[in-house]
C-alpha positions as CSV (number, residue, x, y, z in Angstrom):
1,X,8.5,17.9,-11.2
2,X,6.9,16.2,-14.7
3,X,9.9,14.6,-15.4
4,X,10.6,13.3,-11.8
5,X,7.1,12.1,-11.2
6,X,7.7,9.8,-15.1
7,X,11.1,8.7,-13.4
8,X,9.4,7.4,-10.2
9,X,6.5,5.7,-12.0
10,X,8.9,4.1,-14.0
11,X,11.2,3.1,-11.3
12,X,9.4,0.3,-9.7
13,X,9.0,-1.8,-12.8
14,X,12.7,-0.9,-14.0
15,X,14.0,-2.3,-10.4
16,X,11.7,-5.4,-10.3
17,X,13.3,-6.5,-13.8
18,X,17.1,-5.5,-12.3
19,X,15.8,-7.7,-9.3
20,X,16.2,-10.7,-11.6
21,X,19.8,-10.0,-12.9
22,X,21.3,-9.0,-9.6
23,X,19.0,-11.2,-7.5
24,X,21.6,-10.9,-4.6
25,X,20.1,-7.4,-4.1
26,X,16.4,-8.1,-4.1
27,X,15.8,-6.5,-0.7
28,X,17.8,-4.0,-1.3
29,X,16.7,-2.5,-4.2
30,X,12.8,-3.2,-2.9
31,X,14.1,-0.8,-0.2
32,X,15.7,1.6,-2.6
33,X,11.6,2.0,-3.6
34,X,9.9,2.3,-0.8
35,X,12.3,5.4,-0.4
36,X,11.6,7.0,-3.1
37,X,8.0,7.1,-2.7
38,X,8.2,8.6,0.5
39,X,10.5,11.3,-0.4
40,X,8.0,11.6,-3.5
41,X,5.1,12.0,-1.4
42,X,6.4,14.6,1.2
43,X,7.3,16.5,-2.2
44,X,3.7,16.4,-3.1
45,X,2.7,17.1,0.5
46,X,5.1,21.0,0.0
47,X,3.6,21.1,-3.3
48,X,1.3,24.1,-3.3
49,X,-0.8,23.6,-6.0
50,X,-1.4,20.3,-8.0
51,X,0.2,18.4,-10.6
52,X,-1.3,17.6,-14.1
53,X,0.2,15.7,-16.9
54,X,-1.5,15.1,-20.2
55,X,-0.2,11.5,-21.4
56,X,-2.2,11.9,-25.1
57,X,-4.6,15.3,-24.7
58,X,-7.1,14.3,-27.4
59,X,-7.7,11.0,-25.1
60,X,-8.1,12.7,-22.0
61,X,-5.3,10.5,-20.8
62,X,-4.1,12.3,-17.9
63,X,-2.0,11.7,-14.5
64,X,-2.8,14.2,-11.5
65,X,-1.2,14.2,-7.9
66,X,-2.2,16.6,-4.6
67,X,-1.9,15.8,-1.1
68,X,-5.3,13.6,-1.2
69,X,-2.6,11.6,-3.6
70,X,0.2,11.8,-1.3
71,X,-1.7,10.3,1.4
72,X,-2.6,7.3,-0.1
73,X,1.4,6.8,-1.8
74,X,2.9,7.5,1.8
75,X,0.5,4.6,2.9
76,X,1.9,2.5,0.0
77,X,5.8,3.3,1.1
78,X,5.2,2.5,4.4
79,X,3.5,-0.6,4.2
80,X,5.8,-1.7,1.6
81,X,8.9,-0.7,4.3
82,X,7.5,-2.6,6.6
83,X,6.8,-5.6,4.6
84,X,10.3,-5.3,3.8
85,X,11.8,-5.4,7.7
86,X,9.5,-8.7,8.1
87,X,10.4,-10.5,5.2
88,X,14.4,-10.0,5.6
89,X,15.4,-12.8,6.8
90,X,12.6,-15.0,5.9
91,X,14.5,-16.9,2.8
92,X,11.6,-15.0,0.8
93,X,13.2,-15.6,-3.4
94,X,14.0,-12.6,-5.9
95,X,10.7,-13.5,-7.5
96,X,9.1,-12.5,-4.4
97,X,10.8,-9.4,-4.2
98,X,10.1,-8.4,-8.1
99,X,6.2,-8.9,-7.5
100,X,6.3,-6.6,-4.4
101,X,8.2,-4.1,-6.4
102,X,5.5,-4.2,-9.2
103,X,2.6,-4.0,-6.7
104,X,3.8,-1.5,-5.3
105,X,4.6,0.5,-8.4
106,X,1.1,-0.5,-10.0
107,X,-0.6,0.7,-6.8
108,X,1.2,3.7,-6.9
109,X,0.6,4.4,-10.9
110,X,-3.6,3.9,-10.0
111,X,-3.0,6.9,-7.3
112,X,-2.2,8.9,-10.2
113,X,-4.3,8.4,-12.6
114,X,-7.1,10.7,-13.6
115,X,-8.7,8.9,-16.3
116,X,-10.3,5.6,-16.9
117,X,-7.9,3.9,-19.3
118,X,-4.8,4.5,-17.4
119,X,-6.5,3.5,-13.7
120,X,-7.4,0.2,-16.0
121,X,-4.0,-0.7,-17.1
122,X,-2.4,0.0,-13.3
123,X,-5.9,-2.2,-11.9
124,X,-4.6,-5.0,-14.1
125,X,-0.9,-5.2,-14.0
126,X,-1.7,-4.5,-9.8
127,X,-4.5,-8.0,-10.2
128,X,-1.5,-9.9,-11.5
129,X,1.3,-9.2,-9.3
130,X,-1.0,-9.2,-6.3
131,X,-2.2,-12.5,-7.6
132,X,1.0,-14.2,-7.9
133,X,1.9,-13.1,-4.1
134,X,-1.2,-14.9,-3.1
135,X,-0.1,-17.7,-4.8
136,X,3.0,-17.9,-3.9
137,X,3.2,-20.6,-1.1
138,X,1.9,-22.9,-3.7
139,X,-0.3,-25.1,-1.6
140,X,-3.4,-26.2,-2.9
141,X,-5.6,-23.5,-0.8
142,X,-3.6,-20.6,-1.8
143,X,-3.5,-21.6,-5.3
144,X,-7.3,-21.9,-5.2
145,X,-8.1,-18.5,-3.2
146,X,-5.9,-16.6,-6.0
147,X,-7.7,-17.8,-9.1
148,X,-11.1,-17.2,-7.1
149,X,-9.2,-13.2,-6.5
150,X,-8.0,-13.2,-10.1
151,X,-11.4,-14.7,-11.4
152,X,-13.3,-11.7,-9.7
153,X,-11.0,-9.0,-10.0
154,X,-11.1,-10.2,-14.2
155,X,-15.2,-10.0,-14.3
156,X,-15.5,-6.6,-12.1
157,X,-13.0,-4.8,-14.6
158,X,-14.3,-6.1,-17.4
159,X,-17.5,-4.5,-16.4
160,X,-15.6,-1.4,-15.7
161,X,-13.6,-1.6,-19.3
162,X,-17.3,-1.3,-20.8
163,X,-18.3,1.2,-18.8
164,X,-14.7,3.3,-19.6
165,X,-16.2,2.7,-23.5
166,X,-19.7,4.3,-22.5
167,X,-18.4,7.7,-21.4
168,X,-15.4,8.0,-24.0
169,X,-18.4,7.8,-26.7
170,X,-20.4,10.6,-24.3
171,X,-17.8,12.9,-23.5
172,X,-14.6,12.2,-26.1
173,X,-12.3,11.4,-23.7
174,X,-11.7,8.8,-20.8
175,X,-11.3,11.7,-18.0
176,X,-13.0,11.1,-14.6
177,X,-14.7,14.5,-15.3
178,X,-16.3,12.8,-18.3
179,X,-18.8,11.3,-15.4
180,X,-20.7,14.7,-15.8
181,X,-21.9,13.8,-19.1
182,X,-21.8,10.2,-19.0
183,X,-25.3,7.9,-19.5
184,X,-26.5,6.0,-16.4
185,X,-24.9,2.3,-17.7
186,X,-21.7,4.0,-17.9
187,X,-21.8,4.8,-14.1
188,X,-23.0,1.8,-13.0
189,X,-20.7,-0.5,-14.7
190,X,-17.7,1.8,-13.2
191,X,-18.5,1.9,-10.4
192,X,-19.5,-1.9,-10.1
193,X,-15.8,-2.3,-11.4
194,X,-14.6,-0.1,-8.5
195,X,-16.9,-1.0,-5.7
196,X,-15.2,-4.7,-6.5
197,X,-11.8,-4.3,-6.9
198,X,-12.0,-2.2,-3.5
199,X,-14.2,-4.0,-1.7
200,X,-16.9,-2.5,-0.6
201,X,-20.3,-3.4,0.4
202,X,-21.4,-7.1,-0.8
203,X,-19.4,-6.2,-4.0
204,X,-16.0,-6.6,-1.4
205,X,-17.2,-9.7,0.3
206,X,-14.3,-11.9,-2.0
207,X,-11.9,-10.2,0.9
208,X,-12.5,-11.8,3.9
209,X,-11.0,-15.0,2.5
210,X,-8.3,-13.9,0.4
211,X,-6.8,-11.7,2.8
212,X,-7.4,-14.1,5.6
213,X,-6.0,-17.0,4.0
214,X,-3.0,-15.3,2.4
215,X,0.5,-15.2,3.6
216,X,1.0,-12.8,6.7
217,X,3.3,-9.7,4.6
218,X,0.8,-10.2,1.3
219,X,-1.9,-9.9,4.0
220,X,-0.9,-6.6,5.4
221,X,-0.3,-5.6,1.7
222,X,-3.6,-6.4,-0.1
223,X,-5.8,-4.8,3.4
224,X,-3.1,-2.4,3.7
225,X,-3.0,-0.5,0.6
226,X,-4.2,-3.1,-2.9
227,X,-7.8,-2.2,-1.7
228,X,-6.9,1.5,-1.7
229,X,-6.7,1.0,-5.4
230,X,-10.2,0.8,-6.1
231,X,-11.0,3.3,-3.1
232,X,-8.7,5.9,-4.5
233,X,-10.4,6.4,-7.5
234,X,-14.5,6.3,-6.3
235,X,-13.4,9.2,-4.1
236,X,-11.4,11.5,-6.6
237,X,-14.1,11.0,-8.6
238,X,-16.5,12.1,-5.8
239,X,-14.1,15.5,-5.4
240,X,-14.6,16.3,-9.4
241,X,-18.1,14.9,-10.2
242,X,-20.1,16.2,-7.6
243,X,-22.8,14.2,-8.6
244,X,-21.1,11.1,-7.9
245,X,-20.3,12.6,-4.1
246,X,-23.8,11.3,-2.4
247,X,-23.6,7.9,-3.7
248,X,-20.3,7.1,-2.7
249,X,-21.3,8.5,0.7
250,X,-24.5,6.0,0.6
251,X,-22.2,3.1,-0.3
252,X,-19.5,4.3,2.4
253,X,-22.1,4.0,5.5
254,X,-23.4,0.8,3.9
255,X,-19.9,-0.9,3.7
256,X,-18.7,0.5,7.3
257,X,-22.0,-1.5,8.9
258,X,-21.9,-4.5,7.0
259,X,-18.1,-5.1,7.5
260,X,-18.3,-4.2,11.7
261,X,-21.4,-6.4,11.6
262,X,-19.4,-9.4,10.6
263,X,-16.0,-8.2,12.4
264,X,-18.1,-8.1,15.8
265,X,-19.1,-11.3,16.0
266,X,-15.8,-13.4,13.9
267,X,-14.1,-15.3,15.8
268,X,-11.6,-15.9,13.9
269,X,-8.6,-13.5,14.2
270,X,-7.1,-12.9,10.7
271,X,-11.2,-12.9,9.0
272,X,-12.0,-10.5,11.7
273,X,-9.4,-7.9,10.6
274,X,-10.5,-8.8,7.2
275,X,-13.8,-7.7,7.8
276,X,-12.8,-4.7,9.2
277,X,-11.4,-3.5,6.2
278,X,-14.2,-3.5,4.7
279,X,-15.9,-1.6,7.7
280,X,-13.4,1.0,7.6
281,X,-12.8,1.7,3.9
282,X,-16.2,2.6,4.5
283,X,-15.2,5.3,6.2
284,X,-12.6,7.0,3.5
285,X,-15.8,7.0,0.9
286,X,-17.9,8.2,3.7
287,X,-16.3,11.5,3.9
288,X,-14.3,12.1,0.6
289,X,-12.9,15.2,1.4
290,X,-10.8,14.1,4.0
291,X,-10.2,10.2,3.3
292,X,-6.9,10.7,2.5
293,X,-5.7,11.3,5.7
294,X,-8.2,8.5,7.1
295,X,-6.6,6.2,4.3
296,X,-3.0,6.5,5.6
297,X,-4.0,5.8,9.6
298,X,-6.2,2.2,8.5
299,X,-3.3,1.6,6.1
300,X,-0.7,1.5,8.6
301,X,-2.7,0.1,11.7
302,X,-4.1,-2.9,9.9
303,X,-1.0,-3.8,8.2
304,X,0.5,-4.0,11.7
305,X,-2.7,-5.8,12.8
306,X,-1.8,-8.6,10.6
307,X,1.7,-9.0,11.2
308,X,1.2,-9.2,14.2
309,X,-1.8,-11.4,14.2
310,X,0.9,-13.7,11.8
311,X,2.4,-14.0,15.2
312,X,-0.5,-15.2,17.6
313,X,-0.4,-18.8,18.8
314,X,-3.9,-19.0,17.0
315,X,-6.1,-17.6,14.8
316,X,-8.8,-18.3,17.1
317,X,-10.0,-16.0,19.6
318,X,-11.3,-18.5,22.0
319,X,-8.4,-20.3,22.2
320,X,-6.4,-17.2,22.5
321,X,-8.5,-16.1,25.9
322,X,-6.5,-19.1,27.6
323,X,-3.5,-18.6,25.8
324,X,-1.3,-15.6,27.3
325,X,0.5,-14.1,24.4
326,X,3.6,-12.6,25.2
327,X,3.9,-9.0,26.7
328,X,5.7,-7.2,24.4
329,X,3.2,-8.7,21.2
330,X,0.1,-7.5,23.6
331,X,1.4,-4.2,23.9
332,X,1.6,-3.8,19.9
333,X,-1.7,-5.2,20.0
334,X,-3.0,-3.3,21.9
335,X,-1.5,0.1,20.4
336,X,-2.8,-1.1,17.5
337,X,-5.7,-1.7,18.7
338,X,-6.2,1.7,20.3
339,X,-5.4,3.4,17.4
340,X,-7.9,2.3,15.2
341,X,-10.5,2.4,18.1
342,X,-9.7,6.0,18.4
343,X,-7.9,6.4,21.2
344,X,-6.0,9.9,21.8
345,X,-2.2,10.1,21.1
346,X,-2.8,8.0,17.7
347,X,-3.2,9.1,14.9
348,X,-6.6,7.0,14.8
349,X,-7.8,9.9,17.0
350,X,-7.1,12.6,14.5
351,X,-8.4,10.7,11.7
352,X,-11.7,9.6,13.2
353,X,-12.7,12.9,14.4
354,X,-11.3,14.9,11.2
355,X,-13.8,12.4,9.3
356,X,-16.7,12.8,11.5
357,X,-16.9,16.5,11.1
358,X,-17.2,16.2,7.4
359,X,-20.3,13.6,7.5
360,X,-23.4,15.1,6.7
361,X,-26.3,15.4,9.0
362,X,-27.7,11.8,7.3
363,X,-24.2,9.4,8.0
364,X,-23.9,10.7,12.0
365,X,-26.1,7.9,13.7
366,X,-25.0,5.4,11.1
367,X,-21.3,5.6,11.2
368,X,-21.4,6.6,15.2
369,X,-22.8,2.7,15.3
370,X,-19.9,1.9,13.0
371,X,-17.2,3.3,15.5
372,X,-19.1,1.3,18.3
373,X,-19.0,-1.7,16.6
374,X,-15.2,-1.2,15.9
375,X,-14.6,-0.5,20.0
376,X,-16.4,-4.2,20.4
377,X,-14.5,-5.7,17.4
378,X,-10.9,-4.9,18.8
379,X,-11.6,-5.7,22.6
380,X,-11.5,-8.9,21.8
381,X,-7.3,-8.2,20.8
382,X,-6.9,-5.5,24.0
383,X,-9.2,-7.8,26.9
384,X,-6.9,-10.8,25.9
385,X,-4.0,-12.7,28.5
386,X,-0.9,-11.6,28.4
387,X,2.4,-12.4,30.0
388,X,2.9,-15.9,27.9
389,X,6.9,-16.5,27.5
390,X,6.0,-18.7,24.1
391,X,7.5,-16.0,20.7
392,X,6.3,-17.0,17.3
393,X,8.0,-13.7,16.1
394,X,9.9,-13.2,12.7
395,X,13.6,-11.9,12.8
396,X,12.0,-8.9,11.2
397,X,9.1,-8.5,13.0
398,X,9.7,-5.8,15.6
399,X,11.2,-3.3,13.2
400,X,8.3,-3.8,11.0
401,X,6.1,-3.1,13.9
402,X,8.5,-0.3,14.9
403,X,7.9,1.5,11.6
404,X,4.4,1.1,11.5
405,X,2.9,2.2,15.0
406,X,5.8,4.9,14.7
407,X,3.4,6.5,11.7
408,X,1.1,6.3,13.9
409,X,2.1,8.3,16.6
410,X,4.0,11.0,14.2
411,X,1.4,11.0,12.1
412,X,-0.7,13.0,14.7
413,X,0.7,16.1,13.1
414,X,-1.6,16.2,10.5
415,X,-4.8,17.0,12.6
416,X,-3.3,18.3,16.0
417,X,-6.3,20.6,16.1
418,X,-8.7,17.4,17.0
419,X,-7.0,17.3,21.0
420,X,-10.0,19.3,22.8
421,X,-11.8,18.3,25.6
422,X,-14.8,18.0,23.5
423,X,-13.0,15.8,21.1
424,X,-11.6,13.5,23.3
425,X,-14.5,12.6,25.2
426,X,-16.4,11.5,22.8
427,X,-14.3,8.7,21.7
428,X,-13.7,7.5,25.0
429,X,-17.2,7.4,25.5
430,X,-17.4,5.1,22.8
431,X,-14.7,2.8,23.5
432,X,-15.9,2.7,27.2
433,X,-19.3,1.5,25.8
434,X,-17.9,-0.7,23.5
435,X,-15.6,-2.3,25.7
436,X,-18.7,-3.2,28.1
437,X,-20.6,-4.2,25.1
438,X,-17.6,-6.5,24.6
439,X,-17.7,-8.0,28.4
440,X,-21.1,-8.1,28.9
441,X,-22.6,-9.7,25.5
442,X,-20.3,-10.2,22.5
443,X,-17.6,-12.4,24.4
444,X,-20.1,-15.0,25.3
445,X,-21.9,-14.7,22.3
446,X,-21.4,-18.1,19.7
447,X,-22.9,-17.1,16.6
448,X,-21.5,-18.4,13.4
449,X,-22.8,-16.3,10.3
450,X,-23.0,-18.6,7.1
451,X,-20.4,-18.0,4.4
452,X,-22.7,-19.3,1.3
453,X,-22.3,-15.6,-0.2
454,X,-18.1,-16.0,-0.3
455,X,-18.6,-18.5,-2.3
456,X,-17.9,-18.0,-6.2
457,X,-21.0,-18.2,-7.8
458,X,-22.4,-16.1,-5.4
459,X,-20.2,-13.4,-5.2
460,X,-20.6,-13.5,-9.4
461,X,-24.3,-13.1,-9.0
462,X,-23.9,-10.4,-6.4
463,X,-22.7,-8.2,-9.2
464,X,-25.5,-8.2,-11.2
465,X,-27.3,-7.1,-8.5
466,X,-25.4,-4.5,-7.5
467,X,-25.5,-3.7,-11.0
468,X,-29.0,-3.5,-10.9
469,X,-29.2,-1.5,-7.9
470,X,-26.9,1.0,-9.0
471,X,-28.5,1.5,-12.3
472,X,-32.2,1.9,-11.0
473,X,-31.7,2.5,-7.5
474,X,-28.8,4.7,-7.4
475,X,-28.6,7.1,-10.2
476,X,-31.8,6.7,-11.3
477,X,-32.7,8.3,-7.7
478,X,-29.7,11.0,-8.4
479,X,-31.7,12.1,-11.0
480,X,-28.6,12.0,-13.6
C-alpha cells in the first residue's frame, strides 16, 4: 500500500507533463486520474487501520491517510470527473487540462500530509495551478482577480512558513503533533495561514470574488474541493492536538454565521453560492470528528450549484424571478438545493444531522441559525419560475450534473442510521421556516451590504487582526 499511495501521488504530475507531448489525449488522461483517486479512496475507506509514511523521520516529514482522508480525496475525484464531462467539448487547450491535473494532484498531496513542510509545498504548487485556471480566460478582470488570489494566498503562507519554523525549533520536527509543544506565535501564524488559504471567517472573505468571477468548471473546483485544502489540515490537527479542537470549533460557528449572513441577503447568484462556502465550511471545522463525511456532501452539491448556475440566463436573482428557467435545469436546482438544505433522501440529510450530534452543548443555537439561514439562502434557487424553453447548457453539462447529484443520493450510505422520525422532522421544520422566512421578508428585502473589506488592502489588514486575535484572544484564553 506504501508503494501504491507514492505511485498515485506521483501520477497526477507525471500525466500533466505527458498531457503536453500527447496533447490529443488531454481529456483522456485527466480522466485516467480522476479514476485512480477514486479507486484509491475506496481502498482507504476498506483499510482498517491507517496509513503512515515517514518521508525523512528525523524531520517529522510524514504522509498519513484514514477514512477522514478518503473523504475529502473522493470529493476531489468526483468534482474533478465532473469538471471533466463539462469541459469536453468546450475546445478547453492541453494547458487547461495539465493545470486541472496538477490541482488536482496538489489537492490530493495536502490531504496527505501530516506535517507542516510537506502541506506547504502541496499549498503552493496547488496556489499556482489554481491561479493559472483563474487566469485563464485572459480578460482583464480575470487576470486581475488571480493576482489579487495569488497575492493573498502568497502573504497568508508566508505567515504560515514562519510559523512551520516556530514549532520545528520547539518540538524538532515539522509534525502536526508538534502543536502540543509549540509557543503561542507559532499557532497563530498557522493557523492565520490556514484560516486564509481556506477561507474562513473574515480571513476567507478574498472568496466571494474569486470564485464568483472565475470561469464556471474552475468555480466548482476552487468552492468544491481548493478550499478543502486549507480546511483539511485545521481539522486533522483538531483530531491530534486536542488543544487546538475548541478553537477550530469557535472559528467554525463564526465562519458558518458570517458567510449565511451575506448568502441570505446576495443577490447575486454565483456570490451567493460563494458565500455559502464560507458558511458551510464552517460547518466541517464545527464538528471535526465527523467533517469528512460533511466535506464530501458541500463538495459535490456546490460544485453542481455552480455548473449549473454557469447555465442561468442571469446571475441575478431578480431578474431570474421573471425569467422561467428551463424544467429540466430547475429540477437540478432544486435537488441541489434540497440537498444542501437538508432535505431527506440526500445525502445533505445524513451529513447535517451526523454533524449536529457531534456539536457541543455551546455551537447548537448558533449553528441551528446557520441551517436556517441556509433554508432562506437556497429558496431563492427552489421558489424560482420554471418551464422557460430558452437552454444555455454545455454539451457536457448533464452528465456532469448526472455524476454529481448521483453522489448525492448514493452517498446516503454512509449515515443511513440518521432516517428516524425524530431526525427527519427536525429539518423539515427548518426548511418549512426558512422557506416562509424567504416569502415573507428576505424576497422583498433590497439590502446591499458594502464590499470595502474585499478589497485588497483590506483583506491584508484583516490578517493582522486576526493575527492579533488569535494570539491574545484565542490561545491566550486556551491557556496554552
Amino acid at each position: 500500500m506504501n508503494t501504491l499511495t507514492i505511485a498515485w501521488i506521483a501520477l497526477p504530475f507525471f500525466v500533466g507533463f505527458v498531457i503536453y507531448l500527447i496533447p490529443q489525449l488531454d481529456r483522456y488522461l485527466a480522466l485516467v486520474v480522476a479514476l485512480a483517486s477514486t479507486g484509491y479512496a475506496a481502498l482507504l475507506f476498506l483499510e482498517k487501520s491507517p496509513l503512515t509514511l515517514q518521508l525523512l523521520d528525523s524531520f517529522g516529514v510524514t504522509l498519513f491517510a484514514d477514512q477522514l482522508s478518503a473523504f475529502f480525496i473522493l470529493t476531489n475525484a468526483l468534482v474533478m470527473a465532473a469538471v471533466l464531462f463539462y469541459c469536453w467539448n468546450s475546445g478547453k487547450t492541453a494547458f487547461f487540462y495539465t493545470q486541472v491535473v496538477i490541482l488536482h494532484g496538489s489537492v490530493n498531496s495536502a490531504f496527505l500530509c501530516a506535517d507542516f513542510m510537506s502541506l506547504y509545498v502541496a499549498l503552493e504548487v496547488l496556489g499556482i495551478a489554481a491561479f493559472l485556471l483563474i487566469v485563464y480566460p485572459r480578460t482583464d478582470r480575470s487576470i486581475w482577480v488571480g493576482l489579487r488570489y495569488l497575492c493573498v494566498s502568497n502573504v497568508a503562507l508566508l505567515f504560515y512558513l514562519i510559523g512551520a519554523v516556530l514549532v520545528y525549533q520547539a518540538h524538532n520536527s515539522f509534525s502536526f503533533t508538534g502543536l502540543a509543544d509549540a509557543p503561542p506565535e507559532a499557532l497563530a501564524l498557522i493557523f492565520l495561514g490556514l484560516l486564509t488559504k481556506g477561507g474562513i471567517f473574515v480571513s476567507g472573505l478574498w472568496l466571494p470574488l474569486t470564485h464568483s468571477e472565475s470561469d464556471t468548471p474552475v468555480s466548482a473546483m476552487l468552492s468544491g474541493v481548493v478550499v478543502k485544502a486549507g480546511v483539511y489540515p485545521l481539522v486533522r490537527c483538531a483530531l491530534m492536538v486536542p488543544e487546538v479542537d475548541p478553537i477550530v470549533r469557535v472559528f467554525g460557528v463564526g465562519t458558518a454565521l458570517l458567510g449565511v449572513f451575506y448568502a441570505a441577503v446576495e443577490k447575486d447568484t454565483k456570490r451567493m453560492l460563494a458565500f455559502h462556502t464560507v458558511s458551510q465550511l464552517g460547518f466541517v471545522l464545527a464538528a471535526p470528528l465527523v467533517g469528512g463525511f460533511y466535506a464530501l456532501t458541500h463538495g459535490l452539491v456546490k460544485s453542481a450549484l455552480f455548473l449549473i448556475a454557469g447555465n442561468l440566463p442571469s446571475r441575478n436573482f431578480k431578474e431570474l424571478q421573471h425569467q422561467p428557467i428551463s424544467t429540466p435545469i430547475w429540477i437540478a436546482l432544486v435537488i441541489a438545493s434540497f440537498s444542501i438544505s437538508g432535505f431527506p433522501l440526500l445525502s445533505g440529510f445524513g451529513a447535517k444531522v451526523l454533524t449536529s450530534k457531534n456539536f457541543l452543548p455551546w455551537q447548537t443555537i448558533a449553528m441551528n441559525i446557520a441551517a436556517l439561514g441556509t433554508a432562506i439562502s437556497f429558496a431563492k434557487f427552489i421558489f424560482l419560475p420554471f418551464g422557460g424553453t430558452e437552454n444555455h447548457t454545455k454539451p457536457g453539462f448533464w452528465m456532469a450534473i448526472i455524476t454529481l447529484i448521483g453522489g448525492l443520493f448514493v452517498a446516503n450510505v454512509v449515515y443511513y442510521e440518521a432516517y428516524t422520525v425524530e431526525n427527519i422532522i427536525k429539518p423539515l421544520i427548518t426548511i418549512g421556516f426558512g422557506w416562509l422566512a424567504y416569502l415573507l421578508i428576505f424576497k422583498r428585502l433590497a439590502i446591499k451590504l458594502p464590499r470595502n473589506i474585499e478589497q485588497f488592502d483590506h483583506l491584508i489588514g484583516v490578517m493582522a487582526l486576526i493575527l492579533v486575535f488569535l494570539f491574545w484572544n484565542g490561545f491566550a484564553w486556551l491557556g496554552i
